[in-house]
C-alpha positions in Angstrom: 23.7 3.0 2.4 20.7 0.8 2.7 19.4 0.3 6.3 20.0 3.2 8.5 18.7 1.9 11.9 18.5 -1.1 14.1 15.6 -3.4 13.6 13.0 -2.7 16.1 9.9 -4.2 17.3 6.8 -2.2 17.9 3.4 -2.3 18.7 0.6 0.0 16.9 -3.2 0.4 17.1 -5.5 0.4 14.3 -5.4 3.7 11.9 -8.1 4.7 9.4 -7.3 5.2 6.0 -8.1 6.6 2.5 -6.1 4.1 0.4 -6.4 3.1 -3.6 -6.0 -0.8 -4.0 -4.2 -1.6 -7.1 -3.3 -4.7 -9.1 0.0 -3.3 -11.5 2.4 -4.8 -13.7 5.9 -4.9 -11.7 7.5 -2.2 -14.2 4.3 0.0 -13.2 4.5 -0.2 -9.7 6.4 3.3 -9.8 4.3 5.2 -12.0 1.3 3.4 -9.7 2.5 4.5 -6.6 3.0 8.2 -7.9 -0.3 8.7 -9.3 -2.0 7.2 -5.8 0.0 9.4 -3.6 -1.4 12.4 -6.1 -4.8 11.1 -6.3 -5.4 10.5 -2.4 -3.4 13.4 -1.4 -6.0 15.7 -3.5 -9.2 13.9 -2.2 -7.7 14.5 1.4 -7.4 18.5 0.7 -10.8 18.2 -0.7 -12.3 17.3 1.9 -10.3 20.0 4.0 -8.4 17.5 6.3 -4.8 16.6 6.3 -3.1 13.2 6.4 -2.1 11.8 10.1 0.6 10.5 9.0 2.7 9.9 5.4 2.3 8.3 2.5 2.2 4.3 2.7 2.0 1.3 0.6 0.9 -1.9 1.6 2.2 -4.9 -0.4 -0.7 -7.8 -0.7 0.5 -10.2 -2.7 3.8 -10.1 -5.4 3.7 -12.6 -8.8 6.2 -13.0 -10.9 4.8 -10.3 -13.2 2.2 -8.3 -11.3 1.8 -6.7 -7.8 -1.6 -6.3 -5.6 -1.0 -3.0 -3.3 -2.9 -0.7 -1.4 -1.2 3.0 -1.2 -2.4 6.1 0.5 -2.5 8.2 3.5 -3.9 7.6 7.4 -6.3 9.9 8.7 -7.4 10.8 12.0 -11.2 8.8 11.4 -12.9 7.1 8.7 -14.4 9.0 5.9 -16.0 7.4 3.0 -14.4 6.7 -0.4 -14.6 8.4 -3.8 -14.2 6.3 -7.5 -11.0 4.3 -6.7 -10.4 6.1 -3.3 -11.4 3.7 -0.5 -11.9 3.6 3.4 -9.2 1.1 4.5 -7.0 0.7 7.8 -4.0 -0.2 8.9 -3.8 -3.0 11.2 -3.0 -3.1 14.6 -0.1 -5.9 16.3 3.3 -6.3 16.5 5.8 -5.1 13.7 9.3 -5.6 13.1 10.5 -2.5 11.2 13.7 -0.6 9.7 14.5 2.3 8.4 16.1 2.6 4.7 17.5 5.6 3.1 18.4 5.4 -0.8 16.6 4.3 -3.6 13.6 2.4 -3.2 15.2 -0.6 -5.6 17.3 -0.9 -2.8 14.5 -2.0 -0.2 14.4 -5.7 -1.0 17.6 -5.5 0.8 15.8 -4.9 4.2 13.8 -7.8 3.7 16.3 -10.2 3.3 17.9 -8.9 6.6 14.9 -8.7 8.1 14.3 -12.3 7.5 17.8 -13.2 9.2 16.3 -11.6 12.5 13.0 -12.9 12.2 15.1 -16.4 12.2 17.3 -15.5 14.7 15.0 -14.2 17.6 12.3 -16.6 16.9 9.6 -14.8 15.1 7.4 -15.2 12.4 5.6 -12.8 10.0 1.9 -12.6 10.2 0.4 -10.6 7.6 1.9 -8.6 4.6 4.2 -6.1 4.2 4.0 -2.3 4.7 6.3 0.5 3.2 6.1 4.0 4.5 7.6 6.8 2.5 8.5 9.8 4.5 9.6 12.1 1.2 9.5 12.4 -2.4 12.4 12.5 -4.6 12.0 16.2 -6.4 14.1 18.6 -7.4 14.8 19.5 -3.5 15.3 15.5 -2.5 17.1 13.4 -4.6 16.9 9.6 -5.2 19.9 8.9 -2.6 17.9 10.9 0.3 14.8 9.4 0.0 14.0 7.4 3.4 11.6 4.4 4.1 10.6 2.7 7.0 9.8 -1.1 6.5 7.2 -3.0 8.7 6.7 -6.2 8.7 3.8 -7.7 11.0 5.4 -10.6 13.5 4.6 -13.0 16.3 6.7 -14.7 18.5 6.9 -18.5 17.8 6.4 -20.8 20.5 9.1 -22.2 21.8 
C-alpha cells in the first residue's frame, strides 16, 4: 500500500533549518539518515528548542553508487550550526507532493507516479527532491506503518 493520497500541489514559504549535509554510499543511506535524525534532534534539545516540524531529508544529487543529502529538522528561526550541524532552509515555491505509507524502499514508487502527473498536467520539476518522515519504525511502529510525504518542487510549463 504505497501512496495513500491524491497528488497535490502546494505552495510553502521559506523555513529555517538545522540540517547535516551528507555525501553516503547508497547502502549507507539508512544508517546515514538514522544517525542525522539522532544527531540534530540532540543539538535541538540542547539548545532547549523543539523542532517546527519533522524530520526531513532533502535529496541533492543520486550516482550510481553514492547519494548527496541534507537531513534534519525545521525550526522556528535560524540558529547557528555546531561540527557537522548546519543552518540550512527549506525553500519556498510550488510542490507537488504525496503521501506514502510502508517501507521507505517502496518510495521510488511515488516518483515514478509522480512523474506521470507532472506529464500529464503540464508541469516540470524545478529543484531536488524532499522526503519528510513523520515516524520512526520502533518497537511501537513497525516498517509497514511508517508514512512519508514526498515533495517535489514544480512549475507550470508554458503552454
Amino acid at each position: 500500500m504505497p501512496r495513500i493520497s491524491d497528488f497535490q500541489v502546494i505552495e510553502r514559504g521559506p523555513q529555517a533549518t538545522l540540517t547535516i549535509y551528507s555525501d553516503v554510499e547508497l547502502k549507507q543511506i539508512h544508517s546515514e539518515i538514522f544517525e542525522s535524525h539522532k544527531k540534530v534532534a540532540a543539538y535541538i534539545q540542547q539548545l532547549d528548542m523543539k523542532p517546527s516540524g519533522p524530520f526531513f531529508v532533502i535529496y541533492h544529487e543520486f550516482s550510481k553508487k553514492s547519494v548527496k543529502m541534507e537531513a534534519g529538522f525545521p525550526v522556528r528561526m535560524e540558529r547557528t550550526g555546531k561540527e557537522d550541524i548546519q543552518p540550512s532552509h527549506l525553500t519556498s515555491g510550488l510542490f507537488l507532493t504525496a503521501l506514502h505509507l510502508g517501507p521507505h524502499q517502496e518510495i521510488p514508487k511515488i516518483y515514478t507516479e509522480m512523474n506521470q502527473w507532472l506529464e500529464q498536467n503540464h508541469f516540470k520539476t524545478t529543484g531536488v527532491s524532499e522526503e519528510i518522515y513523520y515516524n520512526q519504525e520502533n518497537s511501537r511502529v513497525k516498517e509497514n506503518q511508517l508514512v512519508s510525504m514526498v515533495l517535489i518542487p514544480i512549475e507550470k510549463l508554458e503552454t
